[in-house]
N, C-alpha and C positions, 0 to 999 in steps of 0.2 A: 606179257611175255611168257609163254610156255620155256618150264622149265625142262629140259632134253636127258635121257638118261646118258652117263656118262659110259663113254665106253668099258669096255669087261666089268661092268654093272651089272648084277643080275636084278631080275625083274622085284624080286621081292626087297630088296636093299634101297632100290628108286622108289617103290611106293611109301618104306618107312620112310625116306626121305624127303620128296617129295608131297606125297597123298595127306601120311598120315601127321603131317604138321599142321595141317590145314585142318583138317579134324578125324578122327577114326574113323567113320563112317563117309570119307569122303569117295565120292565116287568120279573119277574123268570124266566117264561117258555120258555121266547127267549133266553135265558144266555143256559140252561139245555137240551133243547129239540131241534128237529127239524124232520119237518113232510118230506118225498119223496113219492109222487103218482109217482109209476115209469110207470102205464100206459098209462099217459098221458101228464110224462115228468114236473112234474110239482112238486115246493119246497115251502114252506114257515119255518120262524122259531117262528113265532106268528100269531096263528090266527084268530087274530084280523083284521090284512088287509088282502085283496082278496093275494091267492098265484099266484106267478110268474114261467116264464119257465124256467128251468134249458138251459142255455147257449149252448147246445151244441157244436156250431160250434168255440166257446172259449176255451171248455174246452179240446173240440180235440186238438185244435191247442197247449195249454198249455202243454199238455202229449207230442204231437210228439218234442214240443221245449225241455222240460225235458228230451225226449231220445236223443236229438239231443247235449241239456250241456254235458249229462252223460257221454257218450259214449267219447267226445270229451276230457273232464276232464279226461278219464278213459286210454282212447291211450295216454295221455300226461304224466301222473304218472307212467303207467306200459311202456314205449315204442313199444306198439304195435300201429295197424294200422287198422282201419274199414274196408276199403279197400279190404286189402289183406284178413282178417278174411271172414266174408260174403261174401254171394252168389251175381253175378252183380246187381241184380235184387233189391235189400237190398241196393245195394250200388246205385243205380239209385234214390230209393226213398228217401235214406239218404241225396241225395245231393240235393234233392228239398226244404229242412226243410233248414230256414234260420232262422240262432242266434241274437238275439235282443243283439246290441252291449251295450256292459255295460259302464259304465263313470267312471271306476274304473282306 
């Protein structure tokens, strides 16, 4: 629930009331917003501080681990097999993606 400024509120009297309860440095626009330069690869979610580089080579690796749970959870529920389904080629590259063992 966003809290609304109250009418003949002024602006500074809503953020002590609102913002700054929440903590001093609280900022709306980070909670609500967020900027993507996709031409240069670049994210921020306030900008106030300089913006940073979207991770790439993280965020690959996160997708191909997420195809690599999926598929795995997916042959396990249904009893089929990655394997057999896909082409070798599919299956060469699937077998290169290594699962982050969980402590469960």
């Amino acid at each position: 629930m966003v809290d609304k400024r109250k009418e003949e509120e002024l602006f500074k009297d809503y953020k002590t009331r609102v913002m700054d309860s929440k903590s001093a440095s609280f900022c709306g626009a980070k909670w609500y917003n967020a900027t993507i330069w996709l031409g240069h690869g670049q994210t921020t979610s306030c900008h106030l501080p300089a913006s940073h580089a979207i991770p790439l080579e993280e965020l690959l690796r996160k997708r191909q681990l997420d195809f690599k749970t999926f598929y795995t959870q997916y042959d396990a529920r249904r009893g089929l097999n990655f394997r057999e389904t896909f082409d070798p080629i599919m299956v060469d590259w699937y077998d290169t993606l290594k699962m982050e063992k969980s402590n469960d």
